[in-house]
C-alpha positions, 0 to 999 in steps of 0.5 A: 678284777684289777689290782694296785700295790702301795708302797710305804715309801718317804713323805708326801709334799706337794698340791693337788687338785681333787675331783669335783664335789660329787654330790653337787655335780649330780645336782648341777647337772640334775637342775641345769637339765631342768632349767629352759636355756644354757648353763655353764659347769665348769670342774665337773667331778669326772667319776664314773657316777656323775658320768652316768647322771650326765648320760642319764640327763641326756637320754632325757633330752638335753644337750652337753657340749665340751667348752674349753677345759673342764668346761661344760655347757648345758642346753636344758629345753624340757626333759622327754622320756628316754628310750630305754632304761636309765643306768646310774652305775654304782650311785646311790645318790643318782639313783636317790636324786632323779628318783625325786625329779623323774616322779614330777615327769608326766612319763614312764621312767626305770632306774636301774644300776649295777649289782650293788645299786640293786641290793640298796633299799630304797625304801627312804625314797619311795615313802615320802614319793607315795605320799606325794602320790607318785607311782614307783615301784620296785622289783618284784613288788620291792623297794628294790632296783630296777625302779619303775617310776610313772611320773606327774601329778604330785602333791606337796606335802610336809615330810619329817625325816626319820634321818638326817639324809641329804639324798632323801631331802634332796629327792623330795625337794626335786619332787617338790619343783613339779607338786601342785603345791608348796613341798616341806622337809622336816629335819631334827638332825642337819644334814648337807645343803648342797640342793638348798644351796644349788637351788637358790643359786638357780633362781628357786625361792626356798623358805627356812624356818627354825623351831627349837631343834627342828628345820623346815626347809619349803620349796614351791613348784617352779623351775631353775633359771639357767646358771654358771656353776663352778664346782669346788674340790670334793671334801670326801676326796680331799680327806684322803690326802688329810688323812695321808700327810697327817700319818706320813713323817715330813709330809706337807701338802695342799688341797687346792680349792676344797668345798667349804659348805655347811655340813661337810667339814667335819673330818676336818674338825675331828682330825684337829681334835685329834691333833692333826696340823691343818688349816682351811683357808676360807678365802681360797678354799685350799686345805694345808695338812702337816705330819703330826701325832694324832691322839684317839677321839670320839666322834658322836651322832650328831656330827655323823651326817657332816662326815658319813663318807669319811669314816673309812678314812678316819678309821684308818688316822684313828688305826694311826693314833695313839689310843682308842677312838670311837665313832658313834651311831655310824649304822649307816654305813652299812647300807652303802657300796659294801657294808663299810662297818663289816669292810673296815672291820675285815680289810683294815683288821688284816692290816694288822688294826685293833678294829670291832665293832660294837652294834652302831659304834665303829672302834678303832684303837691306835697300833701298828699296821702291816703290809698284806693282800685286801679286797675293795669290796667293790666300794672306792672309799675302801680301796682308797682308804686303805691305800692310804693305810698302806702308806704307813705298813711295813710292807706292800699292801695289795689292793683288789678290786682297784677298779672301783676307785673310778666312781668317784676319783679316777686320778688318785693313783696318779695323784698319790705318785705325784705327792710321792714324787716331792709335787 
């Protein structure tokens, strides 16, 4: 198990350009592979995860060819089974996503993943699949990896979400595209829209519909026509380095290119209620931060769905900040890589940090935090997160398990030298 030292050290100044979204670069591989001809992806997130979805969609059948830098093109020509089990690593939207387009396949399918992939319940996906009639089960008889999925004959159902998941919407619309007939999803709280999006874009007619709290989003059976997809930065990456110029005196620096979807944006509103100097720029995408005082704040339930990967890192402005900040109805979090309340609460309380938590509420009062040794728990937003903490201790912070930061952002070590380094 790997270890990585952070030293607190003088300002971060510079550009850098984060990895590609993740969440859509499941996606775009996911509907390229279905679409019959030849997309082009280019800025591809180059983690661990989305590497496993590209080698899963090649087992499957097509092809991915090299085509000049960060450039990829995509031979889709009808998916097949594959010889073998499909390993997705550590993704959980992977796992979530080709659950949804496997279940559509005439054909066995079994998904499986590393040691914390088979500790996730699935339970989320495996209801609205069984309503659509696909066969999937778990191990031993569980909602459990490894999932064995025996694809074809799906029928279109209406689905109300019992919470705001972009994976879960994500699997069934995938589902949807081999149904016999129109497949709906119901939800009364958003969530990303990165495969309403990304669907549309690949030729797939989707009908919205809005009544009173409630959104329908309907999807037909039909099949993606091949595209050209740039994918823009990865918001959850980019708040990292928000997050860093924010508490870092002097810093400045620039995101280039950062996702600017519905749904994705609210780390950065809550960092400007908490005072942080930053702008958006919707033209260019690029993120600007400045060092400012950040001041506590309360992010309540309803803006969860738009920042659930970001907690991590804003617990950490929140340690940064001057008095209490509360992060309302974040139970989610406990079913992620590690259970990110009990994480947060362990590795950031070492640091030194005010933090408890209080059944679905994640607290964190603002103070001062100290240099020591802490474990990643196998999860990349807590190695990085507190990375970014240790910028801001009064001595090197010690970071085992370093090696999970590969699953979704492979260069942020050489990403926070070059910051360091003045850009």
């Amino acid at each position: 198990m790997s270890t990585q030292v952070v030293e607190p050290g003088g300002p971060l100044v510079g550009r850098v350009q984060v990895p590609g979204d993740k969440s859509i670069s499941h996606r775009v591989l996911m509907l390229a592979g279905l679409a019959d001809g030849t997309s082009t992806i280019r800025g591809l997130s180059d983690g661990d995860d989305v590497a496993c979805t590209r080698r899963i969609m090649e087992a499957l059948g097509i092809t991915v060819t090299e085509d000049g830098p960060c450039t990829l093109r995509v031979e889709g020509r009808g998916l097949e089974p594959a010889n073998g089990t499909l390993d997705v690593g550590n993704s959980g939207t992977g796992i979530r996503l080709l659950a949804g387009l496997l279940a559509g396949l005439p054909f066995r399918s079994v998904l499986d993943g590393d040691a914390s992939i088979r500790h996730r319940p699935m339970d989320r996906i495996l209801e609205p699949l069984a309503l659509m009639g696909a066969k999937v089960s778990g191990r031993d008889g569980s909602s459990l990896a490894p999932l064995t999925i025996d694809g074809g004959g799906l029928r279109g159902i209406e689905y109300r979400l019992p919470v705001a998941s972009a994976q879960v919407k994500g699997c069934v619309l995938f589902a949807g595209l081999s149904a016999d007939g129109p497949t709906t999803i119901v939800e009364d709280r958003p969530s990303r829209t990165h495969t309403e999006e990304l669907m549309e874009a690949a030729g797939i007619p989707l009908v919205g519909e809005t009544d009173g709290p409630l959104k329908r989003v309907t999807v037909k059976p039909g099949c993606p026509a091949p595209f050209d997809h740039e994918v823009a930065g990865d918001p959850s990456q980019a708040a990292f380095w928000a997050v860093a110029a924010s508490i870092v005196p002097g810093s400045e620096v620039v995101v280039d290119n950062v996702y600017s979807g519905p749904a994705r944006s609210g780390f950065i509103d809550v960092l400007a209620r908490m005072g942080a100097d930053l702008v958006h720029d919707p033209a260019t995408g690029d993120l600007t931060v400045r060092h400012a005082g950040l001041t506590g704040t309360v992010v309540t339930p309803d803006e969860v769905p738009g920042l659930v990967d970001e907690v991590p890192i804003l617990a950490v402005a929140a340690a940064c900040a001057e008095g209490e900040t509360e992060f309302e109805g974040v139970g989610e979090l406990r079913i992620k890589e590690s259970d990110r309340l009990a994480t947060v609460e362990s590795e950031l309380g070492r640091m030194g940090a005010d933090v408890r938590v209080d059944g679905d509420t994640l607290v964190v009062r603002g103070g001062s935090l100290r240099g020591t040794r802490v474990d990643s728990h196998h999860d990349h937003r807590i190695a990085m997160s507190c990375a970014v903490a240790g910028l801001v201790a009064d001595g090197p912070t010690t970071i085992r398990g370093w090696e999970a930061v590969a699953t979704s952002y492979p260069g942020f070590e050489t990403h926070l030298d070059v910051l360091q380094g003045g850009g």
